[in-house]
N, C-alpha and C positions, 0 to 999 in steps of 0.2 A: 707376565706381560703377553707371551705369546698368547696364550689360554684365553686370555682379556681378547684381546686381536682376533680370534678363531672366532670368540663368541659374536663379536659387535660382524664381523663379517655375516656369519650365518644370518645373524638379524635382520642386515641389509639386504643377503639375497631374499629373505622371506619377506618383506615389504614389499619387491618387486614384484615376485609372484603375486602378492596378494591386491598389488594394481593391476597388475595385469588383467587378473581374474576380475577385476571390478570392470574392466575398460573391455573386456570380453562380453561379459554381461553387459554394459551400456549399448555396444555393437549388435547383440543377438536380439535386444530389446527391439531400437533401432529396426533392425531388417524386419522380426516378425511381430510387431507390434503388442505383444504378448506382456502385457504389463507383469499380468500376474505370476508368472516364471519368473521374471527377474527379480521380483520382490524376492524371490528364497534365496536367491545369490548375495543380492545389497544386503539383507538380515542375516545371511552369515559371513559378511564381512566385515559385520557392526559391532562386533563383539570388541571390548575396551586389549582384552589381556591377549589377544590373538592376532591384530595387525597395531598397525603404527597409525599416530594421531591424524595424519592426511588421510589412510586411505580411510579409517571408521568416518573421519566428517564429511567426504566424500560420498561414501557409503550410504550413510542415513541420511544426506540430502537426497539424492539420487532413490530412495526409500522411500523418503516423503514424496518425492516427486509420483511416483509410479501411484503409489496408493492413494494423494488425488486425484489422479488420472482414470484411476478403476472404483472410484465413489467411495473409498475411506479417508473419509476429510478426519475426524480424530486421528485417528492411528497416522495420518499425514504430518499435522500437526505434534504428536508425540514426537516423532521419528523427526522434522525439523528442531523443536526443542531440545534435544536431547546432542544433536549436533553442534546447537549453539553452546548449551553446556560443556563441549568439549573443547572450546576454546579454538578449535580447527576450522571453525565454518561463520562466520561471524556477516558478511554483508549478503555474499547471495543466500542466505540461508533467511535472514531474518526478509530479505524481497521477496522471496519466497513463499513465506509466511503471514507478510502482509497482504500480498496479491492475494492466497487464499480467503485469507478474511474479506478482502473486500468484495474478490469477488462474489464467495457465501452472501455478502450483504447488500448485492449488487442492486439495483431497481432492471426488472426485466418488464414491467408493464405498464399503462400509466392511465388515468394520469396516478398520484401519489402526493402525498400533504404529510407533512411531519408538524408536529406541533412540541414536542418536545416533554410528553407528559409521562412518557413511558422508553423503556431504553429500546423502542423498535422502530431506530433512524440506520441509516448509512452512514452518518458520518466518519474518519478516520483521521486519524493526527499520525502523520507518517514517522516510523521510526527515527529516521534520519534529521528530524528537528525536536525531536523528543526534549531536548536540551533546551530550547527556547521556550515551552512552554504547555500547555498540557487542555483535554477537555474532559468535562462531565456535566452530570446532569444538576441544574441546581435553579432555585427562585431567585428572577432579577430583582435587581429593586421596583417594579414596578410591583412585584408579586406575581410576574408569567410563569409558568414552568418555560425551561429555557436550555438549549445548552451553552454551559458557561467556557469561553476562549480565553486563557491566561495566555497573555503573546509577546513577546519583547521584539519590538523590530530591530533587522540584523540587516542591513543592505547586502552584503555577501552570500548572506544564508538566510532567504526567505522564511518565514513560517507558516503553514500552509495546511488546510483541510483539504481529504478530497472525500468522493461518494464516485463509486463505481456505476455501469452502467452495461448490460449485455444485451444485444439485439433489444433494446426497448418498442415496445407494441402497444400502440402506436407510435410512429417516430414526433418525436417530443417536438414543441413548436415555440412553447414559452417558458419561464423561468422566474418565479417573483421570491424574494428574500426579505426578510423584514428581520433589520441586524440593530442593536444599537450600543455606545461604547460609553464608558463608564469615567474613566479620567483623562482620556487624552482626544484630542481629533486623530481620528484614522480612515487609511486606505487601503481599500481592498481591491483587488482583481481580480476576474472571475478571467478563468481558462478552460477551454474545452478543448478534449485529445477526441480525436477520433481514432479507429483502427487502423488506419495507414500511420499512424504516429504524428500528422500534422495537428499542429497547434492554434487555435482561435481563444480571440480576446476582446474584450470594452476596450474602446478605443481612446477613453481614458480613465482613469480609477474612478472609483466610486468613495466618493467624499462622503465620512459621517462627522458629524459634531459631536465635539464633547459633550455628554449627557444627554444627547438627542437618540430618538428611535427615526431611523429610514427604512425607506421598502426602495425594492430594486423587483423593477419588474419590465422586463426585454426578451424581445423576440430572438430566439438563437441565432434565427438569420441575419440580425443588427452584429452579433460578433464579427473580427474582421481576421483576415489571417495573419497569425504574427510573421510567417515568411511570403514577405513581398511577390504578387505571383500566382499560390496555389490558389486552387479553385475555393468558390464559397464551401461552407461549411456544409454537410450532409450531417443534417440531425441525429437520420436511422442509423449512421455509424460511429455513435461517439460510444467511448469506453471509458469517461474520467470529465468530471469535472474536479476544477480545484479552485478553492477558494484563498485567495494569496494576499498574507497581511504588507502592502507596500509602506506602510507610514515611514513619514521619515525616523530615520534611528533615533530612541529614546527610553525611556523606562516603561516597563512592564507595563501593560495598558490587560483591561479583561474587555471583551466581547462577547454579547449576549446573541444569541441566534434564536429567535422569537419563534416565526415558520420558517419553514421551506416548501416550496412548493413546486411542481415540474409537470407540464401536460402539452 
């Protein structure tokens, strides 16, 4: 039992150390903004059989992190997956991950037109509703190429597209959508984030019929701010649109997104 006891101590003090040394490393990052030295640190703290399950998922997020930051988006992405896998890192690791991709598939120019015919959209179905329902590419019933939205409306837990956006050039002025729904009447909500985090919206859903195709076509500057107060919307600084299924709660409905278009 002692022997047992001696070991599980040692154990414990070598975890510490080995936070330590991580939190050293995030500190020395930090001061000298030196991504690429701290990547050698977090990678040899990543190791499974050499620290404890905190500080590797620690480790290899903080990994991924530096090495988007110095333009290795894979080896970013390995080094967050790999995190997740270890069952230690599981929300900020998969935010993390997502932000990367969207940013990767960010619109930085415009104007821009998706038509749905090839898989080089923006679109994203955020991890965190993953559970409500899912997108890909596929022929509506009309015969469009289209991306197809399986969506179950959840009043607590919206389900929601977004499409990222970085310093866009020129700053965007319009927004037309051509969506149509398959077995239920549904509502959507278009939301726009800007970079200070303030939030703009339709001031009220946007109503489709069942079996009907609509187009939604609005001036960004018609969005209103959802907090009572701040200023109008600044186009050149939005970072997110989201596309937010409001229907009332019911059975799994699909949604076709025909275009998108943004200028």
């Amino acid at each position: 039992m002692w022997a047992l006891g001696a070991a599980l101590a040692l154990a414990a003090d070598d975890e510490l150390e080995h936070r330590a040394a991580l939190y050293d490393a995030l500190l020395e990052q930090s001061l000298s903004g030196d991504g690429h030295t701290a990547q050698r640190a977090y990678l040899s703290l990543s190791h499974p059989l050499e620290v404890g399950e905190y500080t590797r998922a620690e480790a290899l997020m903080w990994l991924g992190r530096a090495r988007y930051d110095t333009g290795n988006v894979e080896g970013a992405r390995t080094a967050l997956i790999d995190a997740i896998r270890s069952g230690g890192c599981s929300t900020r690791c998969r935010d993390l991950l997502e932000l990367i991709d969207v940013e990767q598939s960010a619109i930085r120019a415009l104007p821009v037109r998706w038509t749905f015919d090839s898989p080089d959209h923006g679109f994203f179905h955020p991890w965190q509703v993953q559970d409500q329902g899912g997108i890909r590419l596929a022929r509506a019933p009309n015969g469009d190429p289209a991306l197809m939205w399986t969506t179950t409306p959840q009043p607590r837990k919206r389900d929601r597209l977004v499409v990222g956006l970085i310093d866009p050039i020129p700053s965007p002025v319009e927004l037309e959508l051509r969506v149509s729904s398959t077995s239920a009447p549904a509502q959507l909500q278009l939301i726009a984030i800007e970079s200070s985090d303030r939030a703009y919206g339709l001031m009220a859903p946007w109503r489709i019929a069942s079996g009907a195709t609509e187009v939604l076509r609005i001036p960004l500057d018609a969005l209103a701010p959802v907090q009572v107060g701040d200023p109008p919307l600044d186009s050149g600084a939005l970072t997110r649109l989201y596309l937010v299924d409001v229907s009332a709660e019911g059975a799994t409905n699909t949604l076709w997104l025909h275009d998108f278009a943004i200028r």
